[in-house]
C-alpha positions as CSV (number, residue, x, y, z in Angstrom):
1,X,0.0,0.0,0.0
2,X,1.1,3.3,-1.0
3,X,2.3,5.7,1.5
4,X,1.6,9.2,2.1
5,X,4.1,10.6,4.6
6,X,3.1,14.3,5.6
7,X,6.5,16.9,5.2
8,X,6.2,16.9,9.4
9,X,4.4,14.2,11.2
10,X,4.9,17.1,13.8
11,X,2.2,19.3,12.0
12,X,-0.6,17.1,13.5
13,X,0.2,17.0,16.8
14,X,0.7,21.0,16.2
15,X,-2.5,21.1,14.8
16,X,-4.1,19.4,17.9
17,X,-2.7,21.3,20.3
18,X,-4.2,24.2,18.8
19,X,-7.9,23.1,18.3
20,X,-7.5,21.5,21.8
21,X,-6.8,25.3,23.8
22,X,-9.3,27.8,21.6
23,X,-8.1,30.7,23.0
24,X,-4.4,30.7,21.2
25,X,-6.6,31.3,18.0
26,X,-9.3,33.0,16.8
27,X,-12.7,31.1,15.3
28,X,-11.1,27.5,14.3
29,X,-13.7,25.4,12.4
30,X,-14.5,21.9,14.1
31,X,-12.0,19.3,13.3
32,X,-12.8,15.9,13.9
33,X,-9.4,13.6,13.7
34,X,-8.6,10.6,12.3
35,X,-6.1,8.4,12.1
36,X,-4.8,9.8,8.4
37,X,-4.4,12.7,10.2
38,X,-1.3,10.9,12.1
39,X,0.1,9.2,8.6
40,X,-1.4,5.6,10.3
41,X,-2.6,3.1,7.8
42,X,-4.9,0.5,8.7
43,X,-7.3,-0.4,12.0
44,X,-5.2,1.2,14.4
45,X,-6.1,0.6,18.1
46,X,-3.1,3.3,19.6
47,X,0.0,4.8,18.9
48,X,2.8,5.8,21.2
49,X,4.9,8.5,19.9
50,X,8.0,8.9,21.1
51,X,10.6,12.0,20.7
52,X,13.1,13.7,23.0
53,X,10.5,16.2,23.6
54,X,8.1,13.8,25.3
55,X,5.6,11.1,24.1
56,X,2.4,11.3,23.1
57,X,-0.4,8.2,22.8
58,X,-2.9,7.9,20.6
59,X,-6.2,6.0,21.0
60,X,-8.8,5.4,17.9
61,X,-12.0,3.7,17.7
62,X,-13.1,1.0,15.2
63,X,-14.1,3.6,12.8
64,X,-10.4,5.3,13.5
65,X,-11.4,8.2,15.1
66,X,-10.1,9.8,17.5
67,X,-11.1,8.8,21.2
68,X,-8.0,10.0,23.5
69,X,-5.0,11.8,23.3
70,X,-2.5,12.3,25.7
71,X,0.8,14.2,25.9
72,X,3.1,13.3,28.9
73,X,6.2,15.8,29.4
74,X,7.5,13.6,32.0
75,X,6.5,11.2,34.6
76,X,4.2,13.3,36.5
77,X,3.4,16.4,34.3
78,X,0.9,15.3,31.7
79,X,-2.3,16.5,29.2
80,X,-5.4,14.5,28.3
81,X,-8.0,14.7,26.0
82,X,-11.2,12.8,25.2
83,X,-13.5,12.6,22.3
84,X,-16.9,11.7,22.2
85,X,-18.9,11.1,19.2
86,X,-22.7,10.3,18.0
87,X,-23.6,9.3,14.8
88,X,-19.9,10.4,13.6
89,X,-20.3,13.7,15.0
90,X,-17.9,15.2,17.6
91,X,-20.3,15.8,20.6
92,X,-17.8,16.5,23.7
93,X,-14.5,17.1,23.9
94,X,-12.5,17.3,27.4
95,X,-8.8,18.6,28.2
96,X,-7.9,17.7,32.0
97,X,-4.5,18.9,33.3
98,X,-2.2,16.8,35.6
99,X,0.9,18.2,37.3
100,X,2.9,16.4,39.9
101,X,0.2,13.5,39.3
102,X,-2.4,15.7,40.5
103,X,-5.4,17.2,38.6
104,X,-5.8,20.8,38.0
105,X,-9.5,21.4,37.9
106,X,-8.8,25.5,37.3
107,X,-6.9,24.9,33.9
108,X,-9.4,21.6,32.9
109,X,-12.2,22.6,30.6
110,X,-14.9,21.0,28.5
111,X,-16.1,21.7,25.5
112,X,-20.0,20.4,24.4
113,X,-21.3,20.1,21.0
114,X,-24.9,20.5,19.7
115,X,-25.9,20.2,16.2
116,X,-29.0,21.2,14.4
117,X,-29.6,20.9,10.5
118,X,-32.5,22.9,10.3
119,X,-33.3,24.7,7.9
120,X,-29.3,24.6,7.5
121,X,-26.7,23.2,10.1
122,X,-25.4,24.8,12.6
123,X,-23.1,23.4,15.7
124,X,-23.4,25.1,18.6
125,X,-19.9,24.6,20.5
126,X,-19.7,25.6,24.6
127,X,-16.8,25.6,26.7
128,X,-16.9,25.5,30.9
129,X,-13.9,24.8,32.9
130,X,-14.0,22.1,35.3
131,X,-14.7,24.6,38.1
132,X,-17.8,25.1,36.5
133,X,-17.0,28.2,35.0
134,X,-17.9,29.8,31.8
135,X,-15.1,30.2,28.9
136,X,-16.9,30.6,25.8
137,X,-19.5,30.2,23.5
138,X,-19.3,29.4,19.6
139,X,-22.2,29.1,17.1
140,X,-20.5,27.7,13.8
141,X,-23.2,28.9,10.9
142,X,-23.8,27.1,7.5
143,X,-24.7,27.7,4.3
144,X,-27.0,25.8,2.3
145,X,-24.3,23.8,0.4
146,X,-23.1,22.9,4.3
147,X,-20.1,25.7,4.1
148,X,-18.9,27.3,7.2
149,X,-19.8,30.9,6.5
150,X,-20.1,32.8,9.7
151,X,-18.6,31.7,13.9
152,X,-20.3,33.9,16.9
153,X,-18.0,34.2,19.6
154,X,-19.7,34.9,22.9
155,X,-17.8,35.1,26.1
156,X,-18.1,37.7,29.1
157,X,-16.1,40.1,27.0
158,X,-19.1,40.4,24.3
159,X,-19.7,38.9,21.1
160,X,-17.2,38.7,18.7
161,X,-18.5,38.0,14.8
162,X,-16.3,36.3,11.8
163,X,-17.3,36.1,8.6
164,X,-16.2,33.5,5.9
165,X,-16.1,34.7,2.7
166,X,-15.8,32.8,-0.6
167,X,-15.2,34.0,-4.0
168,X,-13.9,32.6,-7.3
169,X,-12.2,34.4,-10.4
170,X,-11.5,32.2,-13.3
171,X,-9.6,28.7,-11.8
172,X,-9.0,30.6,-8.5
173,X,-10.6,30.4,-5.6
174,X,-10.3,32.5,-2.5
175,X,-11.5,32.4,1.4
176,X,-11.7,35.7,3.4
177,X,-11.9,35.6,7.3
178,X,-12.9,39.0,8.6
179,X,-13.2,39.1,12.8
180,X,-16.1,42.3,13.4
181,X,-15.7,43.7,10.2
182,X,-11.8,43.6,9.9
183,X,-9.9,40.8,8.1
184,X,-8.1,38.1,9.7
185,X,-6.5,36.2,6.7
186,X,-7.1,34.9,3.3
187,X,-6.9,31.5,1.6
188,X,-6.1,31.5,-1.9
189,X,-6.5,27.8,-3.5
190,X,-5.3,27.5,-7.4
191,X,-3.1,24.9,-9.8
192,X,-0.3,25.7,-11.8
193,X,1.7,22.8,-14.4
194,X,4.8,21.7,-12.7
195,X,8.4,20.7,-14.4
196,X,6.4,17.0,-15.5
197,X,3.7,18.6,-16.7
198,X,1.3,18.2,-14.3
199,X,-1.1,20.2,-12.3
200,X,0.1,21.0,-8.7
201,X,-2.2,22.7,-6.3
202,X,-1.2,26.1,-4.7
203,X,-2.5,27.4,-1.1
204,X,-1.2,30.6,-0.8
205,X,-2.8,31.8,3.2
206,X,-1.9,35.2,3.7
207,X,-2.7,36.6,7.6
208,X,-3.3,40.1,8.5
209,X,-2.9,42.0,12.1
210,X,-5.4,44.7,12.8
211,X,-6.2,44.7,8.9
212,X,-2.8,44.9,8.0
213,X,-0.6,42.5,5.9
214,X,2.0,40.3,8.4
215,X,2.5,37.0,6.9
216,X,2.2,34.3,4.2
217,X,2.7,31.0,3.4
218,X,2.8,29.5,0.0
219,X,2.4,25.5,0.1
220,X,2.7,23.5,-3.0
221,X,0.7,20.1,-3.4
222,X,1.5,17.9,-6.0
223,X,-1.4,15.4,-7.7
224,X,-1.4,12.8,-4.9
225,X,-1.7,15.8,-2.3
226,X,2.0,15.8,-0.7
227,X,3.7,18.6,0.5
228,X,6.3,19.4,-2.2
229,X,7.8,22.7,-1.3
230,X,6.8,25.6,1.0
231,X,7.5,29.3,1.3
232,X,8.1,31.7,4.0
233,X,6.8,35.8,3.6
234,X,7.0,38.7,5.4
235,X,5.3,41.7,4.4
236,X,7.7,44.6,3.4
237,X,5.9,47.6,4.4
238,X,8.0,50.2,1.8
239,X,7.9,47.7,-0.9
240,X,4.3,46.9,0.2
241,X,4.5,43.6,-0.5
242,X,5.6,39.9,0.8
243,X,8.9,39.0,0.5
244,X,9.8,35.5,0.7
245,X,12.6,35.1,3.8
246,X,12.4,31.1,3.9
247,X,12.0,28.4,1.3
248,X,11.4,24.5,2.2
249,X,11.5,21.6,-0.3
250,X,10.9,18.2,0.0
251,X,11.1,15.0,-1.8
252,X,9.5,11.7,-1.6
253,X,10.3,7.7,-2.5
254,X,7.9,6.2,-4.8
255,X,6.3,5.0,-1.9
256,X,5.7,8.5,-1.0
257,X,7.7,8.6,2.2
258,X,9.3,11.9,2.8
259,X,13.4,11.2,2.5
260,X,14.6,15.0,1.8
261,X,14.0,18.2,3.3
262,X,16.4,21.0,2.1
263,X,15.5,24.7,3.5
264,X,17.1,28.1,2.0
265,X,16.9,31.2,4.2
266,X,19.1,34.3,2.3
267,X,22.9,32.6,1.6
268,X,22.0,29.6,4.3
269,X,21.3,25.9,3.3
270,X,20.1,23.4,5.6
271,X,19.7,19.6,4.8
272,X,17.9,16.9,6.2
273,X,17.3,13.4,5.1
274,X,14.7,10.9,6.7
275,X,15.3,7.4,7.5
276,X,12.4,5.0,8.3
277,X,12.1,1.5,9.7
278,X,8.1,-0.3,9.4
279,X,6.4,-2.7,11.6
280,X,6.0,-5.2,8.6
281,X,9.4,-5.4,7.0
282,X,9.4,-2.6,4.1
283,X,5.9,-2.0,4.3
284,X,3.5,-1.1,6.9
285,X,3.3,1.8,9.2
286,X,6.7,3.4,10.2
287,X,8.0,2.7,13.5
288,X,11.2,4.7,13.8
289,X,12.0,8.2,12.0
290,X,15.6,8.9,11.9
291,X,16.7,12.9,10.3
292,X,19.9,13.2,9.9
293,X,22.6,14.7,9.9
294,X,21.7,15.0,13.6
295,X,20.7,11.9,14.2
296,X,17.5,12.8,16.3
297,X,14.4,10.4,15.8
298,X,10.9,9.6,16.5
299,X,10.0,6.1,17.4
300,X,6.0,4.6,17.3
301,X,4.5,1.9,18.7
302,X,1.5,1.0,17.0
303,X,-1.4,-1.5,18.4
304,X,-3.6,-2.8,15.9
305,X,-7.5,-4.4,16.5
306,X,-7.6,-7.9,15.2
307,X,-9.5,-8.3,12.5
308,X,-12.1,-11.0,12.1
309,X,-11.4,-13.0,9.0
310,X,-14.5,-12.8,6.7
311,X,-16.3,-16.1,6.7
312,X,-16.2,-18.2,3.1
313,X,-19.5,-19.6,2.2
314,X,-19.8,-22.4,-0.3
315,X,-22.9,-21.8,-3.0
């Protein structure tokens, strides 16, 4: 089976932490994980991840969603976070806090889902700590076609209104996030022929502060949707426009495991090659990520639910 290594198996467990703590960003749409999301192949049961940083375990339902996550600093110090579904749709979500092996009930929260589809859907997301106090309030608003087009915040600040805007000229199509009436970022999605002729997909996400241009990132997607190169702006206020400061490519095996990454910023060129080892000989899920040149890794160990063996009737 082909495989289709992400350019950081990092970026998911970045990507969690942020839609598990709302209030680093500002009106993130509902994501509901899987186990794609962690570049796991198969009916995964859990996966311990293992890096100098910490580890972090995994825990997926039959369906390979995700049920649990937790991320342990050391022995005593550690995250959770549980997910709760119905009818495949998120409907709880809690974050409890342990330090020294004791929970911390003032930092713990809870986050309740409630979904109604008529006349159009909507998801209604609130968040109490485990002290019973009031965080925040999201309504998530659809459109007719079932496209997130507007998030009410509501908290003891106020109300705080984004719209999601959506427009298309000729093959490109562009999303507009504006928080009260100023805009937050945009997300410009378009194709462009590559080198072998064919079409590679562009996402070029540009983000504002206070309504100003900041930064951008320009990610390149080839046809079987890898990462193939990324690019770094800053916004030159004289020039006004983005400069690039930092470009990242990357390179695959032909079965799509990421084996390069080489990263220009100005005069300065930094390489690193990947190294994998797989729980079924040269195929399976990785186990072990090795970069080098310095030699610092990632090891997984991956439990599986058995799988009943279909039955074989005789006509």
């Amino acid at each position: 089976m082909g495989k289709n290594h992400n350019a950081s198996f990092l970026r998911s467990i970045l990507i969690l932490v942020i839609a598990c703590t709302p209030w680093l960003t500002q009106s993130q749409e509902i994501k509901i994980f899987t186990r794609v999301d962690f570049d796991l192949e198969g009916p995964v049961q859990s996966c311990l991840v293992t890096t100098k940083y910490g580890k972090e375990v995994y825990d997926f339902n039959k369906e390979g969603m995700l049920t649990k996550s937790v991320t342990r600093y050391n022995d005593t110090d550690y995250d959770v976070t549980y997910y709760k579904y119905r009818q495949e749709e998120l409907v709880e979500k809690r974050f409890e806090n342990y330090r020294n092996n004791i929970f911390d009930s003032g930092t713990s929260y809870a986050n309740f889902y409630t979904i109604d589809t008529i006349p159009v859907r909507k998801v209604t997301e609130k968040i109490i700590s485990y002290d019973k106090e009031f965080l925040d309030r999201y309504e998530y608003l659809y459109n007719a076609d079932g496209i997130l087009v507007k998030i009410i915040r509501t908290n003891n600040d106020g109300n705080d209104e984004t719209l999601i805007e959506y427009t298309n000229h000729k093959a490109e199509q562009t999303q507009t996030n504006s928080l009260n009436g100023t805009i937050l970022k945009s997300v410009r999605n378009s194709t462009k022929k590559a080198k072998d002729k064919t079409r590679h997909r562009v996402v070029l996400t540009k983000n504002f502060l206070e309504g100003e241009p900041d930064v951008a990132l320009e990610e390149i997607f080839d046809t079987e949707g890898k990462l193939v190169s990324e690019t770094k702006f800053n916004h030159d206020p004289v020039k006004k426009q983005f400069v690039p400061i930092e470009k990242i490519t990357h390179e695959y095996d032909k079965m799509g495991m990421l084996i390069k990454s080489t990263t220009k910023k100005g005069k300065s060129v930094d390489v690193k090659e990947y190294i994998y080892q797989f729980d079924n000989g040269e195929t399976g899920n990785w186990i072990k990520e090795i970069i080098t040149p310095e030699n610092t890794y990632t090891s997984r160990k991956i439990r599986y639910y058995e799988v009943e063996s279909a039955e074989i009737k005789e006509e």
